[in-house]
C-alpha positions as a Python dict, from the first residue, in 0.01 Angstrom:
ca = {
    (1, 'X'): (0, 0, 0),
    (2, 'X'): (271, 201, 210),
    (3, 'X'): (444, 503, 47),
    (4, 'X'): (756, 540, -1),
    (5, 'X'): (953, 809, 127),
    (6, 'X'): (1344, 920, 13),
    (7, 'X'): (1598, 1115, 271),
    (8, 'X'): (1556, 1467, 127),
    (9, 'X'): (1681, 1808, 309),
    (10, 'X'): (1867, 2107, 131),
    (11, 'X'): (2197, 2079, -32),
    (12, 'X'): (2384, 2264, 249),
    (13, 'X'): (2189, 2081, 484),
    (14, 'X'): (2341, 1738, 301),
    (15, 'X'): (2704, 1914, 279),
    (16, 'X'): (2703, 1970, 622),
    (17, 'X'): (2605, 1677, 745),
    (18, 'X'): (2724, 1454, 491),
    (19, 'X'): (2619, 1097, 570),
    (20, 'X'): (2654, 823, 445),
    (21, 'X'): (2350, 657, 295),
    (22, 'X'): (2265, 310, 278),
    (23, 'X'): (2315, 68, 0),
    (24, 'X'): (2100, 168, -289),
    (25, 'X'): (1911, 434, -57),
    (26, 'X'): (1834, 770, -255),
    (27, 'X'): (1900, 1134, -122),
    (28, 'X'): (1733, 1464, -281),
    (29, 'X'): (1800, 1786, -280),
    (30, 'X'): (1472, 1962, -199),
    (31, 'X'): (1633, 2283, -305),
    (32, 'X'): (1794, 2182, -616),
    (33, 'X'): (1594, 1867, -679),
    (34, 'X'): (1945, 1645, -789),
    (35, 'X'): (1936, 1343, -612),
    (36, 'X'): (2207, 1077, -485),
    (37, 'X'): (2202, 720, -443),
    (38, 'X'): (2423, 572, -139),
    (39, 'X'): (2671, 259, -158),
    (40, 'X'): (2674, 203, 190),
    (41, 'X'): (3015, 314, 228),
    (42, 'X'): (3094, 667, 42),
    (43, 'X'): (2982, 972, 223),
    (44, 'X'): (2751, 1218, 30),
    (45, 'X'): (2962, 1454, -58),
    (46, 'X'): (3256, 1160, -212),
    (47, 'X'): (2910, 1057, -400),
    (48, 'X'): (2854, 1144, -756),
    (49, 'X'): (2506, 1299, -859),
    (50, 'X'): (2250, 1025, -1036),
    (51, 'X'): (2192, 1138, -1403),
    (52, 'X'): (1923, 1040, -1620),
    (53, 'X'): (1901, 1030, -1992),
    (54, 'X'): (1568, 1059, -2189),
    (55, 'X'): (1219, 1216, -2147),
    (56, 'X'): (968, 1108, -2369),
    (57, 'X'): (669, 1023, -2162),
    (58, 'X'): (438, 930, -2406),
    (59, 'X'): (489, 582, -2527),
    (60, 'X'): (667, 698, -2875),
    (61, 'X'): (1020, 716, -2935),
    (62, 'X'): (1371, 570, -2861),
    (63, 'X'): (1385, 731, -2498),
    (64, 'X'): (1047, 675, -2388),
    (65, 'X'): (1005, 551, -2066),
    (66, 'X'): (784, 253, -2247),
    (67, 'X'): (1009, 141, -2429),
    (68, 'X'): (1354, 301, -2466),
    (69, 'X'): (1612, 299, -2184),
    (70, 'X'): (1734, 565, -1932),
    (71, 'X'): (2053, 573, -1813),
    (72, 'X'): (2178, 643, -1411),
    (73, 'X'): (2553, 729, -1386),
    (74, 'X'): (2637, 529, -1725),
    (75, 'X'): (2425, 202, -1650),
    (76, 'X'): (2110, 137, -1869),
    (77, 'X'): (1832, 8, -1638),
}
């Protein structure tokens, strides 16, 4: 299996160059661990930050990640 690996520099780093990412193609923050996902058309700094709701890891809950629902910029997935 290949792994995976996401665009990630510092924020000023992502400021200051501020590209645009692909569609659906994540950027993090190493510094301040917030993270970005592109549309293939809006540079990062027109891009809002991804936000996620929830937090129960353990299987028990409403927001577990087993069986409740976590939300990224106002969408359940």
């Amino acid at each position: 299996m290949a792994d995976i690996q996401h665009k990630r520099t510092t924020k000023t780093s992502w400021t200051s160059l501020n590209p645009t990412l692909a569609d659906g193609e994540l950027g993090v923050e190493t510094d301040t661990k917030m993270f970005k996902f592109g549309d293939g058309v809006t540079p990062w700094n027109s891009l809002a930050y991804a936000a996620a709701s929830g937090g129960n890891v353990d299987g028990g809950g409403p927001d577990s990640i087993y069986g409740g629902t976590t939300t990224i910029d106002g969408g359940g997935i």
